[in-house]
C-alpha positions as a printed NumPy array, in Angstrom:
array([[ 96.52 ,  21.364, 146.874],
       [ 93.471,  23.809, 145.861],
       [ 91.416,  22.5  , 142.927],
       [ 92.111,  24.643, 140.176],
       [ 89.343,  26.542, 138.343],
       [ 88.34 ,  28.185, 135.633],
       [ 88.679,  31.491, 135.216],
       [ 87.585,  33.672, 131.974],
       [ 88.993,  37.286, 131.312],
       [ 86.967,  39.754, 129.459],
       [ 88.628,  42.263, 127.506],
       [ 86.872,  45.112, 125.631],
       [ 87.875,  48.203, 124.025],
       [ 86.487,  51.452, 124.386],
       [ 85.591,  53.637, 121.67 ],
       [ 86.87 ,  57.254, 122.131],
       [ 85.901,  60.647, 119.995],
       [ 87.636,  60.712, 117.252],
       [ 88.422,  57.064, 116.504],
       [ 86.657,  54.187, 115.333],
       [ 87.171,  50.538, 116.726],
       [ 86.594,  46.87 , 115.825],
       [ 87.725,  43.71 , 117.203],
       [ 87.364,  40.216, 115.764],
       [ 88.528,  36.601, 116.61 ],
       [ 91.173,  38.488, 119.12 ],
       [ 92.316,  41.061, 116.118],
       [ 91.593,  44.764, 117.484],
       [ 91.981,  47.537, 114.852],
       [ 91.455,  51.398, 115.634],
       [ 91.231,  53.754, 113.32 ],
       [ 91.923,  57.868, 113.236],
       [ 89.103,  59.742, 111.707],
       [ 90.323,  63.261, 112.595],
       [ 90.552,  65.037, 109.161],
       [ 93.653,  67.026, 109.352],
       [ 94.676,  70.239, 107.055],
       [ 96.367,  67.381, 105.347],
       [ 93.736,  65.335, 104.289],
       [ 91.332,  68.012, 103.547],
       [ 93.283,  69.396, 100.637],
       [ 93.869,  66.354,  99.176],
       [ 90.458,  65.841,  99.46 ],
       [ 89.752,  69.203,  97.896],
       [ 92.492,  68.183,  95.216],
       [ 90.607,  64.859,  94.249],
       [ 86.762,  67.091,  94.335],
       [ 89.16 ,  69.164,  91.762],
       [ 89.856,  66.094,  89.301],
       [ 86.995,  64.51 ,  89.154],
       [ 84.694,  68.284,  88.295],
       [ 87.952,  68.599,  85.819],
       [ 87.651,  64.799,  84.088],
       [ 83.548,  65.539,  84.231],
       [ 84.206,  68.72 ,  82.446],
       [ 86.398,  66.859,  79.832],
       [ 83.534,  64.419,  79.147],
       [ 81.044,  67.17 ,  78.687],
       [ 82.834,  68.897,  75.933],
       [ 83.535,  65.381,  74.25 ],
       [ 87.326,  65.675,  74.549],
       [ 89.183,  63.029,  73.864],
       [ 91.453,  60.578,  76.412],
       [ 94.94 ,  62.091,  74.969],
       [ 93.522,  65.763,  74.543],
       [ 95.843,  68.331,  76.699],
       [ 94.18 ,  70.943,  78.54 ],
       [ 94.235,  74.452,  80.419],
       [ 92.229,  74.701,  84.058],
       [ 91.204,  77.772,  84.916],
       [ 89.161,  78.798,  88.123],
       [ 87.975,  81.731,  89.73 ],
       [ 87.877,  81.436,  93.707],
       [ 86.786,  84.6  ,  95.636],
       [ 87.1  ,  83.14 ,  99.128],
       [ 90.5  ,  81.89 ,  97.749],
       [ 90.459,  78.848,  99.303],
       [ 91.721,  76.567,  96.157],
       [ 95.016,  78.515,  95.694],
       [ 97.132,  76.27 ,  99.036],
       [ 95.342,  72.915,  97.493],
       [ 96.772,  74.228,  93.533],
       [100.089,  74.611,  94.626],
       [100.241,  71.618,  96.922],
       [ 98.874,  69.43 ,  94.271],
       [ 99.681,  71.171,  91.32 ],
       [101.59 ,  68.253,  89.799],
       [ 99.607,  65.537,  90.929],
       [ 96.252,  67.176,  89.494],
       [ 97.945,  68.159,  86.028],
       [ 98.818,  64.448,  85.587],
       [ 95.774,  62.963,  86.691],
       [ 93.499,  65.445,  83.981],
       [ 96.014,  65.853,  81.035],
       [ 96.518,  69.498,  82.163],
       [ 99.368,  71.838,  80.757],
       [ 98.469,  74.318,  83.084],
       [ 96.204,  75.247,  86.123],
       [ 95.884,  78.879,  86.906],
       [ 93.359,  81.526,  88.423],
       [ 91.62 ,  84.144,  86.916],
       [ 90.48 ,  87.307,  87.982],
       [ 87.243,  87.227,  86.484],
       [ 85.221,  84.034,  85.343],
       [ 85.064,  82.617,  81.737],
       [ 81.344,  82.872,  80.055],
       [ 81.568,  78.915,  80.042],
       [ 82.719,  78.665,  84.007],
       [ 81.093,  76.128,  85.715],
       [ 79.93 ,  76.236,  89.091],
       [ 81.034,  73.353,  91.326],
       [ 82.347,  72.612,  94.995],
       [ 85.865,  71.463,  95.645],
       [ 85.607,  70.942,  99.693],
       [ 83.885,  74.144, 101.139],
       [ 84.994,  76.335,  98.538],
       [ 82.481,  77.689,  95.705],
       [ 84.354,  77.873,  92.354],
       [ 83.589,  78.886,  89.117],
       [ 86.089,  76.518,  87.012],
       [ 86.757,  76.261,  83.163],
       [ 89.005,  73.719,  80.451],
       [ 90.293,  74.783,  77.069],
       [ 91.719,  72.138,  74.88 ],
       [ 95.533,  73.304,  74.239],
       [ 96.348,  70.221,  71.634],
       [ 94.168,  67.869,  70.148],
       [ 94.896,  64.084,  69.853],
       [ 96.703,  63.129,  66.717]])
């Protein structure tokens, strides 16, 4: 018989577009990082919370206060991410109501949510008892 040798295999992984890779102690993970519709307007939806919860903290509401959101969005990009995550962004900011207006209130302030430019407002509905 043939002495037996030896012999190492190699294995790596190649990184394509659109993915991100790691490998260690024989554990290989890849990752997506296409942004899809999807995750863009949640994305928008969360940008929407936190200008909302900043706005709250600027007019010194307090945690239990209920609120109104208004926004003004020429481009109009907001309105699919409102009523996609309509519930999800009342809950999270203690909102009775989100809607658009026509026209933006004297106190609007200017923010980004994604690539839109928005002019957004809060008026306290009920005060904490």
């Amino acid at each position: 018989p043939r002495p037996r040798r030896a012999v190492s295999v190699c294995s790596t992984a190649v990184q394509s577009a659109g993915w991100v890779c790691a490998d260690d102690q024989g554990l290989q993970i890849a990752l997506s990082t296409e942004l899809t519709p999807e995750l863009i307007r949640e994305g928008m939806a969360r940008d929407l919370i936190r200008q909302v919860q900043q706005l709250r903290k600027d007019a010194d509401l307090e945690i239990e206060d209920r609120i109104r959101v208004s926004y003004h969005d020429q481009g109009g990009l907001l309105a699919d991410v409102v009523r996609e995550w309509n519930e999800f962004i009342r809950t999270e900011t203690l909102a009775d109501q989100i809607s658009t207006a026509p026209s933006p209130h004297n106190s609007a302030k200017p923010v980004a949510i994604g690539d839109a430019k928005v002019l957004i407002w809060i008026e306290r509905v009920s005060a904490a008892t």
